[in-house]
TORVO-692165 format. One record per residue (C-alpha): y, x negated, z; residue number from 0. Coordinates in nm, 3 decimals, decimal comma, always signed. Example, Ala and Ser with C-alpha at 12.3 -4.5 7.8 and 13.67 -1.06 7.14 Angstrom:
! TORVO-692165
pt north=-0,450; east=-1,230; up=+0,780; num=0
pt north=-0,106; east=-1,367; up=+0,714; num=1
//
This chain:
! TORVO-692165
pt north=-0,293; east=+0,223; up=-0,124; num=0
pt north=+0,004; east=+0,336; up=-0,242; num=1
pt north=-0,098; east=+0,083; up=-0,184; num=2
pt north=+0,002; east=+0,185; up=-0,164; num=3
pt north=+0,478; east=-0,083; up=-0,556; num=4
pt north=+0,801; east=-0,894; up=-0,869; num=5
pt north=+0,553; east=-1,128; up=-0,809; num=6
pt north=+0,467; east=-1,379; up=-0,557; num=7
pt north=+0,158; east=-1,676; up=-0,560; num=8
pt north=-0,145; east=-1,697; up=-0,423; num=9
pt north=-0,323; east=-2,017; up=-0,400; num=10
pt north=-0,754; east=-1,913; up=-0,299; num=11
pt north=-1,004; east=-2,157; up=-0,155; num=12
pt north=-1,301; east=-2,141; up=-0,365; num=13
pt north=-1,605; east=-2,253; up=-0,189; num=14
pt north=-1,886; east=-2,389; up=-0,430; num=15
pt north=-2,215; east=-2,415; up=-0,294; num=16
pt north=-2,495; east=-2,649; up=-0,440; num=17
pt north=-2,799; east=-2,476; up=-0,673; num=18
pt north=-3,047; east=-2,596; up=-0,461; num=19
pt north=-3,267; east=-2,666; up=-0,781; num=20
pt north=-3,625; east=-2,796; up=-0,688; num=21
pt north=-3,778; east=-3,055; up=-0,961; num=22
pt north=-4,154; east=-3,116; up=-0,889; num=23
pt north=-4,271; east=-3,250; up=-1,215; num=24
pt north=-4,144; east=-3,504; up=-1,456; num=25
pt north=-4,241; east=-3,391; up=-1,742; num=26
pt north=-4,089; east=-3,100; up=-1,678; num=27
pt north=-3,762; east=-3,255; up=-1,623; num=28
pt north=-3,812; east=-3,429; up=-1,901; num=29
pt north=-3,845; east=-3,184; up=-2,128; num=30
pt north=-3,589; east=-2,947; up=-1,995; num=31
pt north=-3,328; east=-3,219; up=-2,005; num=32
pt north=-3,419; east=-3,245; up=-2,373; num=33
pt north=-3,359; east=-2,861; up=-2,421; num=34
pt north=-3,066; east=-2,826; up=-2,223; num=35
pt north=-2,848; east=-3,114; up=-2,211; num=36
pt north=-2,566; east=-3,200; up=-1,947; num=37
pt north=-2,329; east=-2,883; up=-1,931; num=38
pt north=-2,534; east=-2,649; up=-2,100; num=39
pt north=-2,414; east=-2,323; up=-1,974; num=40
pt north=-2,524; east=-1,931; up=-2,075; num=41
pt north=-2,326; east=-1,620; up=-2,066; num=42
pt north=-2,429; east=-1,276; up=-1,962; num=43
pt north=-2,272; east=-0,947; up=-1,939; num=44
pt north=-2,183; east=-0,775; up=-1,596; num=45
pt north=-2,094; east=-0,417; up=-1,553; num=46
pt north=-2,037; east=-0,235; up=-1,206; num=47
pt north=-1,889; east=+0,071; up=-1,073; num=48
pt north=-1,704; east=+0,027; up=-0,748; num=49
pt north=-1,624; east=+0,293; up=-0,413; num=50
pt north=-1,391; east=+0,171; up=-0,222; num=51
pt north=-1,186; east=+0,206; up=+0,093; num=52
pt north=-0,933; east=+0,043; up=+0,322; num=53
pt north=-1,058; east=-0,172; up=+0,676; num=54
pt north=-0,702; east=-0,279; up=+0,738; num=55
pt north=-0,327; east=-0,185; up=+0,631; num=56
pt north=-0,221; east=-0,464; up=+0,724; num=57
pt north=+0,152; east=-0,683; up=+0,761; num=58
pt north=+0,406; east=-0,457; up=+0,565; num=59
pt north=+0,762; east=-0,503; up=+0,502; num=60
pt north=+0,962; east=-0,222; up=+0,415; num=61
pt north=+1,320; east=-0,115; up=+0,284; num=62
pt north=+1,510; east=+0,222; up=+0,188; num=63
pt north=+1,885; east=+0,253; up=+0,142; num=64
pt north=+2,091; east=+0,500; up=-0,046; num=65
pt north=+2,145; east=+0,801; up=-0,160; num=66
pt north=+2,254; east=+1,120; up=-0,255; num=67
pt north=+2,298; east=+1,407; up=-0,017; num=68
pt north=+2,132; east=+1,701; up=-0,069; num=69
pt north=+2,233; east=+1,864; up=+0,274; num=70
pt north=+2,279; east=+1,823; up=+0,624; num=71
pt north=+2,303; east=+1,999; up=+0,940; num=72
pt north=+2,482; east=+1,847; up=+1,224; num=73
pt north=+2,473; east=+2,078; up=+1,524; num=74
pt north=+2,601; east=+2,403; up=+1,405; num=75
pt north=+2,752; east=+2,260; up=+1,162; num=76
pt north=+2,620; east=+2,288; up=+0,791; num=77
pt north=+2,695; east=+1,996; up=+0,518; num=78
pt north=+2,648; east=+2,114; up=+0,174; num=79
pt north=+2,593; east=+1,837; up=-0,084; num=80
pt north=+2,839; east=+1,619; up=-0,220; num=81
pt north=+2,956; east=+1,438; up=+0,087; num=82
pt north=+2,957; east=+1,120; up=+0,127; num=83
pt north=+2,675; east=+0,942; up=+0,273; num=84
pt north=+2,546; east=+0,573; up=+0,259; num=85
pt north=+2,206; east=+0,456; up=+0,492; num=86
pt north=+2,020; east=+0,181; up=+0,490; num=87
pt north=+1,679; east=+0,122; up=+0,650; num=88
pt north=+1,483; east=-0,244; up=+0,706; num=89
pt north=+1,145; east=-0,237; up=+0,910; num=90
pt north=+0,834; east=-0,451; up=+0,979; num=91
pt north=+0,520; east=-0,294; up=+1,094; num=92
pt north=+0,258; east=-0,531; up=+1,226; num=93
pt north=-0,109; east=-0,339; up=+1,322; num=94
pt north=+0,048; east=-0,063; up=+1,466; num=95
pt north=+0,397; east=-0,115; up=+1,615; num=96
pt north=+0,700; east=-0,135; up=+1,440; num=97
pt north=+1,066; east=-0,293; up=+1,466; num=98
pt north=+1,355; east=-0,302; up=+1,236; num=99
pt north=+1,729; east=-0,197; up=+1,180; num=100
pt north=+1,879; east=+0,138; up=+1,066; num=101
pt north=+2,254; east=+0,212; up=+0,978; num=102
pt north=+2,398; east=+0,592; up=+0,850; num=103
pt north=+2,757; east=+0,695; up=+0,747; num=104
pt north=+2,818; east=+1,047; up=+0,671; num=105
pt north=+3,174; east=+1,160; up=+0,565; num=106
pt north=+3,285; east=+1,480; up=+0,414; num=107
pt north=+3,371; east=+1,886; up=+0,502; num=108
pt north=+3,157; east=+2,120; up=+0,657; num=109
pt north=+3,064; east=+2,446; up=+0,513; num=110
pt north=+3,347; east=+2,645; up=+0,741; num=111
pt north=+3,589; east=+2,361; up=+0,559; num=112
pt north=+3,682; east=+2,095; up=+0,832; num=113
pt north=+3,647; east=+1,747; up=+0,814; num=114
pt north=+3,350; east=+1,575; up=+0,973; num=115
pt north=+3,241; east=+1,214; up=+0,982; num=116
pt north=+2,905; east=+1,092; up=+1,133; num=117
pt north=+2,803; east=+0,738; up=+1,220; num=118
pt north=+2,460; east=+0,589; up=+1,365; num=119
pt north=+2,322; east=+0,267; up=+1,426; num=120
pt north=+2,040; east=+0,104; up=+1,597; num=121
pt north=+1,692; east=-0,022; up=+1,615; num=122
pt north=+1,362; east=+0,115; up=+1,456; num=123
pt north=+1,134; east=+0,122; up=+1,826; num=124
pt north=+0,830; east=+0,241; up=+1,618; num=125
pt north=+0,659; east=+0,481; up=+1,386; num=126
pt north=+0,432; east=+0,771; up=+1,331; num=127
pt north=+0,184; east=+0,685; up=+1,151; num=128
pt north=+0,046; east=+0,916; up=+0,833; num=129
pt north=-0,335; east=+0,752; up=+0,882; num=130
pt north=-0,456; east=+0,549; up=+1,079; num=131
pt north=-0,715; east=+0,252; up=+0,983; num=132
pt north=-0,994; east=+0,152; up=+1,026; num=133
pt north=-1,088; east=+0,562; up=+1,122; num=134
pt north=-0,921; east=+0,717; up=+0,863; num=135
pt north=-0,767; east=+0,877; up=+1,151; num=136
pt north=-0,465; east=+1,106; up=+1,216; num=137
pt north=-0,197; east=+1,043; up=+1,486; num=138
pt north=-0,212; east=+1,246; up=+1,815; num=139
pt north=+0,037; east=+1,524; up=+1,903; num=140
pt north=+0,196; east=+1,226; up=+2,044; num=141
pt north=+0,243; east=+1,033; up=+1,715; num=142
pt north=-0,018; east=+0,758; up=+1,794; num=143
pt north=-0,375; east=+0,603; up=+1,648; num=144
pt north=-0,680; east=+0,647; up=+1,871; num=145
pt north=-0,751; east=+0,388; up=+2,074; num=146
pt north=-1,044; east=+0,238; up=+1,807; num=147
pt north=-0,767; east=+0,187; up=+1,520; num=148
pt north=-0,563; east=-0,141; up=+1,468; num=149
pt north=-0,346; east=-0,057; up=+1,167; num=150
pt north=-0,181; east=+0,191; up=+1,003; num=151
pt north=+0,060; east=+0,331; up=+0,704; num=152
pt north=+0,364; east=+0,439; up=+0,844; num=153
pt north=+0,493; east=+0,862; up=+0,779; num=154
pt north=+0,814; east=+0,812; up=+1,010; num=155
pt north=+0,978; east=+0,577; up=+1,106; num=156
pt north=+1,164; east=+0,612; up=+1,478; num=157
pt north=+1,531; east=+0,472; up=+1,549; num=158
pt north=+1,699; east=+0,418; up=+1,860; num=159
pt north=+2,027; east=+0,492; up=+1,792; num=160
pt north=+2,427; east=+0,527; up=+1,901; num=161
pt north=+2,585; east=+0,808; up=+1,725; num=162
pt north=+2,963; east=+0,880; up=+1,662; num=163
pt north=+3,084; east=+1,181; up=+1,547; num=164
pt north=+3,426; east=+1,322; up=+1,435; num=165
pt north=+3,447; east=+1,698; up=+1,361; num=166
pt north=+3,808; east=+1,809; up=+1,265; num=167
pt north=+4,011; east=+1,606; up=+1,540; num=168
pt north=+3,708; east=+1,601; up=+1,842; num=169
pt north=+3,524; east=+1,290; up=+1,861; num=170
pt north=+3,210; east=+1,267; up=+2,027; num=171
pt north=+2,917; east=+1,004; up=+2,103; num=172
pt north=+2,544; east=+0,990; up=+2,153; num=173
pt north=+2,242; east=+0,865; up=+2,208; num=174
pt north=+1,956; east=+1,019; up=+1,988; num=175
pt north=+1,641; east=+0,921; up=+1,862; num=176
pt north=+1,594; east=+0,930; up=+1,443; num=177
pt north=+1,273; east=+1,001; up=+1,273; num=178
pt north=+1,348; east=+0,820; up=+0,917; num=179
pt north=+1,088; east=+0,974; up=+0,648; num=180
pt north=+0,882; east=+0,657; up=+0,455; num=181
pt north=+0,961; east=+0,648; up=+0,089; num=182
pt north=+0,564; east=+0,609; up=+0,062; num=183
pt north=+0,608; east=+0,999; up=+0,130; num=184
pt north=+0,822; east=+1,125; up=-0,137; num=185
pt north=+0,820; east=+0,843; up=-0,429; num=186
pt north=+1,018; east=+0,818; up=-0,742; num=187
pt north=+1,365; east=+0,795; up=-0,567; num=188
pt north=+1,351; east=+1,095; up=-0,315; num=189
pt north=+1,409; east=+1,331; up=-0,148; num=190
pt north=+1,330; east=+1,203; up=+0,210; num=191
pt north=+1,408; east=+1,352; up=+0,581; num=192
pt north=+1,584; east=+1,198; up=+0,840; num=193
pt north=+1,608; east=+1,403; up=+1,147; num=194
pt north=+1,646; east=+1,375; up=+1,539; num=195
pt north=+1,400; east=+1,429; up=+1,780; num=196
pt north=+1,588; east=+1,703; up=+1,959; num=197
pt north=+1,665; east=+1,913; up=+1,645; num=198
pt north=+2,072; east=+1,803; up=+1,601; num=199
pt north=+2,071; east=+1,598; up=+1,296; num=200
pt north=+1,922; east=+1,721; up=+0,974; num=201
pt north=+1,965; east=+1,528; up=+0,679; num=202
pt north=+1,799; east=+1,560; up=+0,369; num=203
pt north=+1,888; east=+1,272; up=+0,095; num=204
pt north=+1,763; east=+1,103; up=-0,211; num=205
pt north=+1,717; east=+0,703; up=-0,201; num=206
pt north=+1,850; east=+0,431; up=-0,446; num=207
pt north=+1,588; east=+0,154; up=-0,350; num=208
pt north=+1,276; east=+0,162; up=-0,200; num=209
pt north=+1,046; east=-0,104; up=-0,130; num=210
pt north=+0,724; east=-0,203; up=+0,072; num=211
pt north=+0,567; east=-0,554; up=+0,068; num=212
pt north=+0,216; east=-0,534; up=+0,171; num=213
pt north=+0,024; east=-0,835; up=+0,280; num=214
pt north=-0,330; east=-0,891; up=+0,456; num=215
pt north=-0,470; east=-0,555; up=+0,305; num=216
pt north=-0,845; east=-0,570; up=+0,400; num=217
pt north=-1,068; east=-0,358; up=+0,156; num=218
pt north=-1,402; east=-0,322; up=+0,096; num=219
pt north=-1,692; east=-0,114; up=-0,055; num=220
pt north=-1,969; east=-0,117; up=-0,229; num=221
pt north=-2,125; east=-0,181; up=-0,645; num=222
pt north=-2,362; east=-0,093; up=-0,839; num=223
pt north=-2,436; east=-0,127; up=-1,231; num=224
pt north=-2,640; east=-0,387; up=-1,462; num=225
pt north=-2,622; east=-0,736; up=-1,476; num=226
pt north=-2,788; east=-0,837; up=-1,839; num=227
pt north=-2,945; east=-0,505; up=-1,916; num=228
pt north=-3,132; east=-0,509; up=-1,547; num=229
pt north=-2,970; east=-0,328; up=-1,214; num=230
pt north=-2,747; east=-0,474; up=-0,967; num=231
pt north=-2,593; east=-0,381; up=-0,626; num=232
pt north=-2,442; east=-0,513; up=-0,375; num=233
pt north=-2,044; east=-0,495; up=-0,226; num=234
pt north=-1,724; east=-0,641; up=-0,203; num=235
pt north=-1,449; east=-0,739; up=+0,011; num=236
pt north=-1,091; east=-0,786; up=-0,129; num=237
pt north=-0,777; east=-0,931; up=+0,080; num=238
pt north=-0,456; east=-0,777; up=-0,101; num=239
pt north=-0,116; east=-0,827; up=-0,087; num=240
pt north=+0,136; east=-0,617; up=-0,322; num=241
pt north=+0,508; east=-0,590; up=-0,431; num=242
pt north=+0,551; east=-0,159; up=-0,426; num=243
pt north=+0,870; east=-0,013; up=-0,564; num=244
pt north=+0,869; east=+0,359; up=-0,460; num=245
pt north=+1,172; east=+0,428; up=-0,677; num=246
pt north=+0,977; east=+0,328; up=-1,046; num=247
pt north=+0,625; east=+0,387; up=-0,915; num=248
pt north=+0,545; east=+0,053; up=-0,980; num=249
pt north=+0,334; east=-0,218; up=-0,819; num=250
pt north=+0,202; east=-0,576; up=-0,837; num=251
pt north=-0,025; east=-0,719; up=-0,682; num=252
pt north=-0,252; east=-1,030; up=-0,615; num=253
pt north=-0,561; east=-1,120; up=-0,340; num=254
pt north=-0,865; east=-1,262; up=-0,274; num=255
pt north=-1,197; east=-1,096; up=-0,398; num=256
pt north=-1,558; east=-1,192; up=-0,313; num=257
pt north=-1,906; east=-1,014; up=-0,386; num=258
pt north=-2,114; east=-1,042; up=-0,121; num=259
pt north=-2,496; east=-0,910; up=-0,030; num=260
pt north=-2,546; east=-0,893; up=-0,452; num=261
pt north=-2,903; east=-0,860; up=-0,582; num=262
pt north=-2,951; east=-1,072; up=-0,794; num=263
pt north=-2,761; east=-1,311; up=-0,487; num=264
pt north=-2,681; east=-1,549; up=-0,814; num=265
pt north=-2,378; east=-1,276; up=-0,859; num=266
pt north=-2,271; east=-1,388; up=-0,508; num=267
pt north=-1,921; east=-1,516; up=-0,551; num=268
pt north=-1,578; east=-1,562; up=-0,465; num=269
pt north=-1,215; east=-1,602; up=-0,606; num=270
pt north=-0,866; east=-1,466; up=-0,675; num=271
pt north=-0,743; east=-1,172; up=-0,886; num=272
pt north=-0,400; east=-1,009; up=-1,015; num=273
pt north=-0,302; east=-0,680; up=-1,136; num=274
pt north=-0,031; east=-0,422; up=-1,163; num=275
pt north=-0,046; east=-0,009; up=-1,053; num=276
pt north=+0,132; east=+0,260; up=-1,104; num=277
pt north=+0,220; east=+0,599; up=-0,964; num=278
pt north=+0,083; east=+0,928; up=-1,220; num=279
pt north=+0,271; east=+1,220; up=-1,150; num=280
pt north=-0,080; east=+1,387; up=-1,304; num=281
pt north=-0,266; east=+1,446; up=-0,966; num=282
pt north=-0,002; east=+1,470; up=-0,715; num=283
pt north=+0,088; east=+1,733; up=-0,494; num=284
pt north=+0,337; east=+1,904; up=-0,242; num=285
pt north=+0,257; east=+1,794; up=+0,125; num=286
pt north=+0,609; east=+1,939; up=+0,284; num=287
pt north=+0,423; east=+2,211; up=+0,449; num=288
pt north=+0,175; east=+1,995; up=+0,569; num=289
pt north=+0,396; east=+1,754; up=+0,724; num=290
pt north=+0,649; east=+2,013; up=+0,834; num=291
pt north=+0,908; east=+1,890; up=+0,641; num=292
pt north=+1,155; east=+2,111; up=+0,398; num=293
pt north=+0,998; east=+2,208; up=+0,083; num=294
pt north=+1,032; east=+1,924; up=-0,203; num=295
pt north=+1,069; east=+1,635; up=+0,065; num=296
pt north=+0,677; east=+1,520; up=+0,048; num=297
pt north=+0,466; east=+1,461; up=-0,223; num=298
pt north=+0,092; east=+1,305; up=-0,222; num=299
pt north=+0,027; east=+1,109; up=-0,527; num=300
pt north=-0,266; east=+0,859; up=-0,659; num=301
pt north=-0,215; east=+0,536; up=-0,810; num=302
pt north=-0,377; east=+0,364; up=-1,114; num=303
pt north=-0,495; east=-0,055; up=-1,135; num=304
pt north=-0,553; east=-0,229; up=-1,366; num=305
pt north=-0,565; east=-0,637; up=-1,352; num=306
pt north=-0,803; east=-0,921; up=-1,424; num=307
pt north=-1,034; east=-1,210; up=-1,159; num=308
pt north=-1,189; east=-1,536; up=-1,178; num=309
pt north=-1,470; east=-1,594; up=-0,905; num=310
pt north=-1,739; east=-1,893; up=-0,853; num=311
pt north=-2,034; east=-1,870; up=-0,691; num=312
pt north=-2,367; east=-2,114; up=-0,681; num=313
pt north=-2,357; east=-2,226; up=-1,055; num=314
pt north=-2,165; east=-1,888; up=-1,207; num=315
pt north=-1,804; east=-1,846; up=-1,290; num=316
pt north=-1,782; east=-1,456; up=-1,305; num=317
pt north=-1,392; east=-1,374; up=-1,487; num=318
pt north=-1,329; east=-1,033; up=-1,589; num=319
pt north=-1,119; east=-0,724; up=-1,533; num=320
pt north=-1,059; east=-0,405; up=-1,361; num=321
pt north=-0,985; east=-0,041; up=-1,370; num=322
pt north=-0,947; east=+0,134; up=-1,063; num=323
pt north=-0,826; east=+0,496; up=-0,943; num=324
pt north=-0,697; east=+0,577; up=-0,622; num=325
pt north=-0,691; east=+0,974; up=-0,632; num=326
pt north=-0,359; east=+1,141; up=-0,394; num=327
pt north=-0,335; east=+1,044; up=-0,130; num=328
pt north=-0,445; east=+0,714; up=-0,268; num=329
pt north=-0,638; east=+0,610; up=+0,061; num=330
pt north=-0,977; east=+0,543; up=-0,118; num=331
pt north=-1,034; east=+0,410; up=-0,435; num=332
pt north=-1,325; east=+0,419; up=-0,751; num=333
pt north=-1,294; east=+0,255; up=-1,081; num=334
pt north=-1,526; east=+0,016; up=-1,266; num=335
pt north=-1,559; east=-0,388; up=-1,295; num=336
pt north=-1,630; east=-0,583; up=-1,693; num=337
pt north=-1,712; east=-0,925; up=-1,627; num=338
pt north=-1,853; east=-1,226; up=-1,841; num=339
pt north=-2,088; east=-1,460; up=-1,597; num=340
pt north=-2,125; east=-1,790; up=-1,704; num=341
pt north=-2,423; east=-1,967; up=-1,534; num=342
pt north=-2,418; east=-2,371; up=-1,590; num=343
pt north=-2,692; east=-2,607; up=-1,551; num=344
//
């Protein structure tokens, strides 16, 4: 995920299950409970690789505002840089629709040198999404998931708006629809896109803040390595939620984890984990032409985590750490897993 970029808590029901030890000779107890007293514990060495991918993308939050103009086209009229402009975006995507609030101001002189002001307000009605979960899916010509997907990362985001417009001393007004490019799309501040439906506004702008708050992020995938010098296998699934700051290319995040299926099934367990990502430019790649945006406006990136877990299962406390890649466009992830298991008797 860009996943998917401040901290928030997490509190994690651990469920502890009885050993289900059976004693059928005394002397054996006996003699054990002579070798290893009450809390005797030992500690082994777990190492797995991990593949993983996304089920679910999720509540998200998300916020853009700025910027700087690098151009704009309203009509036939051509903006060069330097005008004024301030916007703000705030929208909430739940499974796969979308609601929210946009606001744009635009003030300055057109290329032929009169004055021009532009103002538009109104509700986010929805987005196009850039994939769709749990497919992996792309939209439709008509911007939406098929019919077997319940979540998705947003590419656009789609405003309702009322538009006023001033050019030299004619005033018009309007009702247009604006497609509002996700910083998830171009990170690291900008540039982004936000255009009408019907081809009249063109605006092309960096972005002072960025933001997405991720919660409910259902991953899962599978693991294999060695468990005390002998193989082990078996999967995971991982609830995230995450703190993403598009502008720094910086994340934190924080979840429930829990192997499940594991041979040996003593490495069944569950618990809580923490970590922080961030964006590498090494990786990344133009996606304007792909997305049919202006050149410079899209770029597909990876991210990196790192970040440690504690987990209990049926007499094991498994604490360790992380490493995990998520190569552009950071929709599917690999990395590795260093844990200590403690088994107590």
């Amino acid at each position: 995920m860009k996943t998917l970029t401040t901290a928030i808590t997490l509190l994690a029901t651990l469920l502890l299950a009885s050993s289900g030890l059976l004693v059928t000779h005394a002397a054996t107890t006996t003699a054990n409970s002579l070798q290893q007293p009450t809390g005797y514990s030992s500690t082994q060495q777990l190492s797995l690789g991990l593949q993983g991918w996304i089920l679910s993308a999720g509540n998200q939050s998300w916020s853009v505002s700025g910027g700087s103009l690098m151009g704009a086209q309203l009509g036939q009229e051509m903006i060069p840089p330097g005008a004024n402009l301030e916007y703000s975006m705030r929208a909430s995507v739940n499974g796969l629709s979308s609601s929210g609030w946009v606001q744009l101001s635009l003030s300055g002189v057109t290329a032929d040198g009169q004055s021009v002001t532009f103002n538009a307000n109104g509700p986010v009605v929805g987005m196009i999404p850039s994939i769709c979960f749990p497919g992996y899916d792309s939209p439709n010509a008509n911007g939406n998931c098929p019919s077997t997907d319940t979540s998705a990362i947003p590419g656009f985001f789609e405003a309702a708006v009322s538009t006023t417009e001033t050019l030299g001393s004619t005033t018009t007004s309007n009702q247009l629809v604006l497609l509002i490019e996700a910083p998830i799309m171009s990170p690291w501040g900008g540039p982004i896109v936000i255009s009408s439906t019907d081809g009249s506004v063109n605006i092309v702008a960096s972005y002072q803040n960025g933001m997405a708050i991720w919660s409910n992020v259902q991953l899962t995938g599978s693991l294999s390595g060695t468990y005390n010098g002998n193989p082990a296998s078996g999967s995971f699934f991982q609830t995230a939620n995450a703190v993403e700051n598009f502008v720094s290319g910086t994340e934190n995040e924080f979840g429930t984890v829990a192997l499940v299926g594991m041979s040996p099934s003593s490495l069944n367990a569950q618990g809580f984990y923490s970590g922080s990502s961030t964006v590498p430019t090494t990786g990344s790649y133009d996606c304007s032409a792909l997305a049919g945006l202006p050149e410079g406006t899209c770029t597909e990136t990876g991210l990196t985590s790192t970040g440690s877990f504690t987990m209990m299962g049926q007499s094991t406390t498994i604490t360790g750490s992380y490493n995990v890649n998520w190569p552009a466009p950071s929709v599917t992830c690999s990395g590795t897993i260093t844990a200590t298991v403690t088994r107590s008797r």
